[in-house]
C-alpha positions as CSV (number, residue, x, y, z in Angstrom):
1,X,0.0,0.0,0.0
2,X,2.9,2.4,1.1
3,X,4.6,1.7,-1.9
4,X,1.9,2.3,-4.6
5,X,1.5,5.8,-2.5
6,X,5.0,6.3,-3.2
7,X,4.5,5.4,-7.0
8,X,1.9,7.8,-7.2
9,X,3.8,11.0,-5.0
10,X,6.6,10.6,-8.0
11,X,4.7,10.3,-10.6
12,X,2.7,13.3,-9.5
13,X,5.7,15.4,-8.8
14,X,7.3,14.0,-12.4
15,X,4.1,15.2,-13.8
16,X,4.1,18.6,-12.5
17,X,8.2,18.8,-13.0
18,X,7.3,17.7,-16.9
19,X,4.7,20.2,-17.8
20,X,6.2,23.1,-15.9
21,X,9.2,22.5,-17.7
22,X,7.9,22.2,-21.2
23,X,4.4,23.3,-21.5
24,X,3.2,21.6,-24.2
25,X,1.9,17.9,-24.3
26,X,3.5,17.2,-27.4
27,X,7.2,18.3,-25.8
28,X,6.6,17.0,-22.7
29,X,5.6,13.5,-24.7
30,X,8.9,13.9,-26.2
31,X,11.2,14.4,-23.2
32,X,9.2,11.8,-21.2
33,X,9.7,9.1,-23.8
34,X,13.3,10.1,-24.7
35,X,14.5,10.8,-21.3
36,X,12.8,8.5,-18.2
37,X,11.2,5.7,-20.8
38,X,7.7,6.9,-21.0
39,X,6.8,7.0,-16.8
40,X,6.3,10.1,-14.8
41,X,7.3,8.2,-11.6
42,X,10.7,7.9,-13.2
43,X,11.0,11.2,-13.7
44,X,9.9,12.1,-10.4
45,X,12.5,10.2,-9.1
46,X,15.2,12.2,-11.0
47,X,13.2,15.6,-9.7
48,X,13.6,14.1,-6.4
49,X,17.1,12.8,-6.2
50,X,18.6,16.1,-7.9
51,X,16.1,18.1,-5.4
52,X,18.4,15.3,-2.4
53,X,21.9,16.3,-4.1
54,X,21.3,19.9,-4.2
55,X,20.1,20.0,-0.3
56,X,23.4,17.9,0.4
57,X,25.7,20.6,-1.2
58,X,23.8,23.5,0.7
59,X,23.8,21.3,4.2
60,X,27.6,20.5,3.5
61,X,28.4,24.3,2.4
62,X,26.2,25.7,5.9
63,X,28.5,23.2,8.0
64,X,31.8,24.4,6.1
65,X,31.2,27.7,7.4
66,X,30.0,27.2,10.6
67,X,33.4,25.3,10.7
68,X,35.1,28.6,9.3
69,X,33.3,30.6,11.5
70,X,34.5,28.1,14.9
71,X,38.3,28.3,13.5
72,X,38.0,31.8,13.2
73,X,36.4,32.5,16.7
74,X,39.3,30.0,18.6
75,X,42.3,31.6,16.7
76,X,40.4,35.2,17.6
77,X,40.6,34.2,21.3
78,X,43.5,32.5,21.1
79,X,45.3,35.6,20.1
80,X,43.2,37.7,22.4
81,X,44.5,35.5,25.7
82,X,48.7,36.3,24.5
């Protein structure tokens, strides 16, 4: 059951992705047969996992300069105790 709702989440957002994209049926026909074999879920699934990889870089970007920020605070008070 949870997976058929699943099915359906992707191919709704692959739907939306596809026809926000290209506007007209007859491109977005096109694309979805020549790029994700002729299912929306498939390319809801690519919407979703380049949606996952983009979050990563920000989430990995935020903690590099909170790391920055940390070094930058120690060496600050580091220099401010000599």
């Amino acid at each position: 059951m949870l997976g058929s709702i699943w099915h359906a989440l992707k191919a709704g957002i692959g739907f939306v992705y596809l026809y926000l994209r290209y506007w007209r049926p007859r491109r977005v026909r096109e694309q979805l047969a020549q790029r994700y074999g002729s299912r929306y879920a498939t390319a809801g699934s690519a919407v979703l996992t380049g949606l996952m990889q983009g979050l990563g870089v920000v989430l990995l970007l935020i903690l590099a300069a909170v790391g920055f920020f940390a070094l930058g605070a120690a060496m600050w008070a580091a220099i401010g105790q000599q």
